[in-house]
Every structure is written in structure tokens, then in C-alpha cells.
Backbone as CSV, one residue per row, in Angstrom:
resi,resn,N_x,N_y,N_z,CA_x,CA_y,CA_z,C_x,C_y,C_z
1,UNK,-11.056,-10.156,-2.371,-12.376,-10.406,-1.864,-13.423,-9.860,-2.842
2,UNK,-13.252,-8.847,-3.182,-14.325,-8.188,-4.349,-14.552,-9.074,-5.315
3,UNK,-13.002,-9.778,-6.121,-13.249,-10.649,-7.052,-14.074,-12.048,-7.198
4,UNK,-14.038,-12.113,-5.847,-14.573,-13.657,-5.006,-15.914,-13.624,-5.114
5,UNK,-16.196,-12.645,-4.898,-17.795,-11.855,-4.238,-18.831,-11.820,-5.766
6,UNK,-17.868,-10.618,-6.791,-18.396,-10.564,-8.177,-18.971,-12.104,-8.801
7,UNK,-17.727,-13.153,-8.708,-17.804,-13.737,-9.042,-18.915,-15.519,-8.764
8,UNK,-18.891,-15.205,-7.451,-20.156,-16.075,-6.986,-21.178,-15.395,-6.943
9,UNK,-21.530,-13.951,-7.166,-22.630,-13.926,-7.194,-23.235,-13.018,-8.088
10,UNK,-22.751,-12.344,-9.111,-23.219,-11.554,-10.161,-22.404,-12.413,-11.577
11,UNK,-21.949,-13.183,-11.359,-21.044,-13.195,-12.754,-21.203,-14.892,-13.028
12,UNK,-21.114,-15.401,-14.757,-21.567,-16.091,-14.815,-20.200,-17.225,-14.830
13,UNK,-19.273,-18.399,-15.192,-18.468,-18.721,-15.753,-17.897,-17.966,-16.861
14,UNK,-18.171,-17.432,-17.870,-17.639,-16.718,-18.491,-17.566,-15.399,-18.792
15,UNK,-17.787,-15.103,-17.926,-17.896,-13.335,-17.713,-16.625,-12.536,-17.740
16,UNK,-16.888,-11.595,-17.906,-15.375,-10.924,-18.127,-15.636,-9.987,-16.823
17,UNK,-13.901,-10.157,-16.303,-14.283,-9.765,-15.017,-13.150,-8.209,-15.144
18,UNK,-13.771,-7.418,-16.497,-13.620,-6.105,-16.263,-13.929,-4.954,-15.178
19,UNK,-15.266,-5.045,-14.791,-15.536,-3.867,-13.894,-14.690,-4.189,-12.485
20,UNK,-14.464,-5.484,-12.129,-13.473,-6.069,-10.973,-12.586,-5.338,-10.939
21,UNK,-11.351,-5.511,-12.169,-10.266,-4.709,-12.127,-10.341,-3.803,-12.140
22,UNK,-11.391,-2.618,-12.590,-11.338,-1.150,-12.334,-11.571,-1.367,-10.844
23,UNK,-12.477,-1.475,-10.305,-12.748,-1.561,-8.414,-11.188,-1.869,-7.810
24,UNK,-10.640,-2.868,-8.210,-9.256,-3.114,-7.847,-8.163,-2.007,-7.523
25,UNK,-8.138,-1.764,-9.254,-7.261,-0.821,-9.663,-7.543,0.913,-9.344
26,UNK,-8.790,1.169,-8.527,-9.288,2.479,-7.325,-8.845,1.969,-6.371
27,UNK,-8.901,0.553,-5.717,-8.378,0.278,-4.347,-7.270,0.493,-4.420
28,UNK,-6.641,-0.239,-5.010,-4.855,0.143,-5.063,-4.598,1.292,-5.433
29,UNK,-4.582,2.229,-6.197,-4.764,3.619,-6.738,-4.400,4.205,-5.167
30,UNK,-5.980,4.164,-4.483,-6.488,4.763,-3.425,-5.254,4.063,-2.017
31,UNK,-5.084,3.280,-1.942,-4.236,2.507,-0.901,-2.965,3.051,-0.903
32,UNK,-2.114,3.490,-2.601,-0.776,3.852,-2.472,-0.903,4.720,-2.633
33,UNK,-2.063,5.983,-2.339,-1.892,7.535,-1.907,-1.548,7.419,-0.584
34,UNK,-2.231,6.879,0.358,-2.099,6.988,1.411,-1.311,6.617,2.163
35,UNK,-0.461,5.385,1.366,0.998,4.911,1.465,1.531,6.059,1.596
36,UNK,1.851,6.439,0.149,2.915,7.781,0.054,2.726,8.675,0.943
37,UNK,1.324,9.411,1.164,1.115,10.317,2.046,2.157,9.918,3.520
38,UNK,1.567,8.417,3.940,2.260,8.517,5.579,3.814,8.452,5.253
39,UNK,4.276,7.751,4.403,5.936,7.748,3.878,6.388,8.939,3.885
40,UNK,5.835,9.845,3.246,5.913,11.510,3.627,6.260,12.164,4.366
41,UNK,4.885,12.191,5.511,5.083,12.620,6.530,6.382,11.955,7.864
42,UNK,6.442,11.033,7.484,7.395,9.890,8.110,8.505,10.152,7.838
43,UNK,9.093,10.815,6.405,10.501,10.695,5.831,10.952,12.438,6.268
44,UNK,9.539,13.036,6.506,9.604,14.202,7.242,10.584,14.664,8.828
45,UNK,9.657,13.564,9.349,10.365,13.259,11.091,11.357,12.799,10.863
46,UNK,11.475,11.544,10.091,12.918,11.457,10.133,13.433,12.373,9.907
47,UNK,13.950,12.970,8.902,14.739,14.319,8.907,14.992,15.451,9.428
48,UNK,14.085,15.589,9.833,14.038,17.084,10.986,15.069,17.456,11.863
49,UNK,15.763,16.478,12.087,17.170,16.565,12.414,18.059,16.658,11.957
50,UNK,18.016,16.702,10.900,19.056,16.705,9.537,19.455,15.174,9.351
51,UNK,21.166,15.541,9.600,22.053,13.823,9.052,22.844,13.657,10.216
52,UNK,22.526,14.254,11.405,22.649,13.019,12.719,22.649,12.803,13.020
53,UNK,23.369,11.617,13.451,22.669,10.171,13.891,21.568,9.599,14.604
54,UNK,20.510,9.134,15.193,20.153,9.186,16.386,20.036,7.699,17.054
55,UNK,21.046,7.998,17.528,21.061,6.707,18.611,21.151,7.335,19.740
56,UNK,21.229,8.426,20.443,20.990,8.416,22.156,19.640,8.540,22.395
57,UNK,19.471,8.290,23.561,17.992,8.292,24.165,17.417,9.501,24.726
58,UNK,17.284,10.017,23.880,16.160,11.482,23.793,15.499,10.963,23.651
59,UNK,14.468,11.905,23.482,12.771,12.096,23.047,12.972,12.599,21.775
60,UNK,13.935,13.683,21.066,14.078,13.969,19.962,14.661,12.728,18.944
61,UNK,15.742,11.897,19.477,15.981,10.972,18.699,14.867,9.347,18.491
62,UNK,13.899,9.775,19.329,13.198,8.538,19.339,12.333,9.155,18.504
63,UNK,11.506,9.731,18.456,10.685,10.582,17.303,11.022,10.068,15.897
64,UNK,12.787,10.098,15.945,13.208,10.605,14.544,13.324,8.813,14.083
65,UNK,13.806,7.842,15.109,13.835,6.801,14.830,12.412,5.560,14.420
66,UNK,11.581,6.395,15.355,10.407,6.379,14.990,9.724,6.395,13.392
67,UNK,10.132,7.671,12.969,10.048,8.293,11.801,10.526,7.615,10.492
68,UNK,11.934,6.824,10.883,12.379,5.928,10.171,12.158,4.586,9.782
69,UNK,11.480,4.136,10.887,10.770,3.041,10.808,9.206,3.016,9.920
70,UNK,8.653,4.033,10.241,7.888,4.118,9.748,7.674,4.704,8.099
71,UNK,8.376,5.409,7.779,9.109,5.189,6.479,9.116,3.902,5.819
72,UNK,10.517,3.588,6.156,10.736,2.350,5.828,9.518,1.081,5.504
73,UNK,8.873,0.704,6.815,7.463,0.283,6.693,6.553,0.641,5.171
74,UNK,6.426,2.142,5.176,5.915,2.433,4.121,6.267,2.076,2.698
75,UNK,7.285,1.868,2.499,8.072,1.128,1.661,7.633,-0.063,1.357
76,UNK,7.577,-0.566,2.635,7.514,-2.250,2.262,5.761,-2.599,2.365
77,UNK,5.003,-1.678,2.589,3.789,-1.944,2.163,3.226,-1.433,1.436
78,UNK,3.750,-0.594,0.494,3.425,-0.031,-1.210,3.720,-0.840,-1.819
79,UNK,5.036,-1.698,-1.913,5.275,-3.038,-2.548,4.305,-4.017,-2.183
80,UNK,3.862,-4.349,-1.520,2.969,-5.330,-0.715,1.794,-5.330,-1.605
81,UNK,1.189,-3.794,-1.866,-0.044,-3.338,-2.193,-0.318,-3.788,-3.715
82,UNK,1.089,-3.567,-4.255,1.505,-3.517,-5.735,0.906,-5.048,-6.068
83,UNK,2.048,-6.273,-5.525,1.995,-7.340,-5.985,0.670,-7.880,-5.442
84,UNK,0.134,-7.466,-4.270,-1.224,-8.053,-4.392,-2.352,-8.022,-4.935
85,UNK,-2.297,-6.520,-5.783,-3.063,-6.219,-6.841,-2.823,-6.989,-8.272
86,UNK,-1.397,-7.166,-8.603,-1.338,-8.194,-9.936,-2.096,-8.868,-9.746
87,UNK,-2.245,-9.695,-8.539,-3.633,-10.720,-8.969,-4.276,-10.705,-10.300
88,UNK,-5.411,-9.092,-9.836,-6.208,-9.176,-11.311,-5.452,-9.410,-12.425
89,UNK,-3.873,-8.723,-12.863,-3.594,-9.103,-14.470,-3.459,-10.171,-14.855
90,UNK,-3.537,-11.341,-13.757,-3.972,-12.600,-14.279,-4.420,-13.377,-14.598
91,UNK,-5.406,-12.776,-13.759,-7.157,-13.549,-13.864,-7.981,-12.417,-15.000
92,UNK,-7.975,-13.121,-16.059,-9.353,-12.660,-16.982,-10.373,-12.887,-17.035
93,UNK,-11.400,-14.066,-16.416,-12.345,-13.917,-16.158,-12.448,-15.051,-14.798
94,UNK,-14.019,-14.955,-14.829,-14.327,-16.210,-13.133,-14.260,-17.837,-13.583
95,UNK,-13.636,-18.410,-14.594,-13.423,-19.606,-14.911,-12.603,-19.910,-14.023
């Protein structure tokens, strides 16, 4: 959206759409701290139990399964974050 934005309305056809990718490349920067951070805290709960298992229906094992999911999640939306940022290394300018 930033690039969209720069580009209809500050930038000409041939503009180089440098300052874009820095703005980008703080969003993403900034997006997979906070990834990691909750992956963290997440890979935390999971563990707190150590190594096992939790499949009965506690409150302690739902926490932890919880924990795992959300992990996991974190995973798959740091990747997410990644490839949607390549965008910019492809686009060099608003042509």
C-alpha cells in the first residue's frame, strides 16, 4: 500500500522508488520483531512443561497446546512477512 500511495501521488513514472523500500524494509524489520517476540513468549508456554506430552484435558495442558500453536503460527507468519516484502526487490521504480 505505501508503494501504491508513493507512487500515484508523489512520484513521477520514472522515479526511483528508493525511500519506498527503506519504509518497507522498517515495516518488515519492525513486523518480524514482534513476530519473534510472540514466537518467544509462545515457545516459552509451550515448554514449561518440559517434554510431556499434552494431550489430556487440563488447564495446564491446554495452555501448553495453546502455546504450540501459537508458536508454530509464528512461524508461518514471519515467512509470510518475508515473501511479502520481496515485492519491493522487484519493483525498481513506479513504471
Amino acid at each position: 500500500m505505501t508503494i501504491a500511495i508513493w507512487c500515484a501521488k508523489f512520484a513521477d513514472d520514472s522515479a526511483d522508488a528508493t525511500p519506498v523500500r527503506i519504509a518497507i524494509a522498517v515495516y518488515t524489520v519492525l513486523a518480524l520483531a514482534i513476530i519473534v517476540g510472540i514466537g518467544f513468549l509462545s515457545y516459552r508456554q509451550h515448554r514449561n512443561g518440559g517434554n510431556a506430552p499434552h494431550d489430556e484435558d487440563t488447564p495446564e495442558d491446554h495452555i501448553r497446546f495453546t502455546g504450540q500453536a501459537t508458536f508454530l503460527l509464528s512461524l508461518l507468519s514471519g515467512v509470510a512477512a518475508i515473501f511479502t516484502s520481496l515485492v519491493v526487490v522487484f519493483v525498481g521504480s513506479c513504471d
